[in-house]
C-alpha positions as CSV (number, residue, x, y, z in Angstrom):
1,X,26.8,-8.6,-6.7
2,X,26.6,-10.2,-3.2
3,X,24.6,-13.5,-2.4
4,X,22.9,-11.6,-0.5
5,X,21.6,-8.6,-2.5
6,X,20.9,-11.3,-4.7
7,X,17.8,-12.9,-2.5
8,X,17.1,-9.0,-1.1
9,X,16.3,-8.5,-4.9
10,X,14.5,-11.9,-4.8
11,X,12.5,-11.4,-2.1
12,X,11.4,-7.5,-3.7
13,X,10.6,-9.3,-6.8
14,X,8.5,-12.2,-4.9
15,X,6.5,-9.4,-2.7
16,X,5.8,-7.2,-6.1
17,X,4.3,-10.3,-7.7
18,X,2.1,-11.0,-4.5
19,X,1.0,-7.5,-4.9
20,X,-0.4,-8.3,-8.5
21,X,-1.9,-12.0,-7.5
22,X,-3.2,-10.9,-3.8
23,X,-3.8,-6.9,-3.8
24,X,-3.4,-6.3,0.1
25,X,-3.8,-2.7,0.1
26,X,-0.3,-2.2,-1.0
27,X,1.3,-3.6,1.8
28,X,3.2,-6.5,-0.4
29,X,4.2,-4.0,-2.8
30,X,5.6,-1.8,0.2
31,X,7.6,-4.7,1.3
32,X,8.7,-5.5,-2.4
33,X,10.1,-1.7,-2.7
34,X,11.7,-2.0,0.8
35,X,13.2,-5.1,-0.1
36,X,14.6,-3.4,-3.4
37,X,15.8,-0.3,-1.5
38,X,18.1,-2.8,1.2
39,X,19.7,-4.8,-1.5
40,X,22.3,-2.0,-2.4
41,X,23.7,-1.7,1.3
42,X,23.8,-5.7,1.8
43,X,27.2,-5.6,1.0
44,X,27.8,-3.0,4.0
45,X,25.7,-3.5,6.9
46,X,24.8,-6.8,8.6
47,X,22.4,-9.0,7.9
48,X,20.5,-7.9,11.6
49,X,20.8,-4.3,10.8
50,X,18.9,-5.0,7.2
51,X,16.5,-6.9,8.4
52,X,15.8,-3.7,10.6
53,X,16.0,-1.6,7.9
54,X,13.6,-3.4,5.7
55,X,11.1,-3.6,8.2
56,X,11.4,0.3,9.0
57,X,11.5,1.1,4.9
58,X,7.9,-1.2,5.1
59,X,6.1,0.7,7.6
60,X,7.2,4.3,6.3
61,X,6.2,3.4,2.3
62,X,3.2,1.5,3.4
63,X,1.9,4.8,5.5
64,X,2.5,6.8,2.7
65,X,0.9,4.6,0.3
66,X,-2.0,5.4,2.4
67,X,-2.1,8.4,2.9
68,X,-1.5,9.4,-0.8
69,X,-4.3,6.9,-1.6
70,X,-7.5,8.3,-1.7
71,X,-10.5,7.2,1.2
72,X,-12.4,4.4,0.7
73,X,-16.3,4.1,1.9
74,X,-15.2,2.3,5.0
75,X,-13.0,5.5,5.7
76,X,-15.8,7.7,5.1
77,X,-17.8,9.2,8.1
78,X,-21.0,7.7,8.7
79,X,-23.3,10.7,9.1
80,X,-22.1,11.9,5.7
81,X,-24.5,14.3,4.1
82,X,-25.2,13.9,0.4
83,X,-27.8,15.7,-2.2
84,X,-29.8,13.6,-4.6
85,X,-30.8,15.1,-7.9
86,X,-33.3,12.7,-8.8
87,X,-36.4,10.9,-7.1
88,X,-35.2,7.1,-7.1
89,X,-37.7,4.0,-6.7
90,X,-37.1,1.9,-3.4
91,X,-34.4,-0.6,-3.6
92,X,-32.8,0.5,-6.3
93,X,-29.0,0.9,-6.4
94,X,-26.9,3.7,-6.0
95,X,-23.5,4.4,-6.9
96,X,-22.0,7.7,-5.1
97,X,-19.2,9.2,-6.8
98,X,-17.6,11.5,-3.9
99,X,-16.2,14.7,-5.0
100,X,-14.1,17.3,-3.6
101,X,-12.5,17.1,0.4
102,X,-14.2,14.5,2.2
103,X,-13.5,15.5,6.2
């Protein structure tokens, strides 16, 4: 194993633990996988070319982290319709549980 697969596998290992300490929306953990997926062809391409590489495996596992990640209430529309079922006192807290395809 090359030196520098070595700190490739390093840095993955460093950006999956940042994941688990700082959750960022999964964009340490798509730089960890990246990272992971470049250290086999360190010993072949150049250390330029990787770099590219790594940064073009980020951006394609992070947006498809999101989009197989279901929407969050800040991705919902704002005009959303929703039904109540039950007559609830002012100020009292709701949790919506949103089922089904949300456009």
């Amino acid at each position: 194993m090359s030196e520098t697969s070595l700190i490739w596998l390093v840095a993955g290992s460093a950006f999956c633990v940042l994941e688990l300490v700082t959750p960022v929306a999964f964009v340490w953990l798509a730089m960890g996988w990246s990272a992971f997926l470049v250290a086999p062809t360190a010993a072949t391409l150049p250390s330029n070319m990787q770099v590219v590489l790594w940064m073009v495996l980020s951006l394609v596992l992070f947006g498809v982290s999101h989009f197989l990640v279901a929407p969050t209430a800040a991705t919902l529309p704002f005009n959303m319709q929703v039904v109540l079922w039950m007559v609830l006192p002012l100020g009292t807290l709701l949790i919506v549980s949103i089922l089904g395809k949300v456009p």
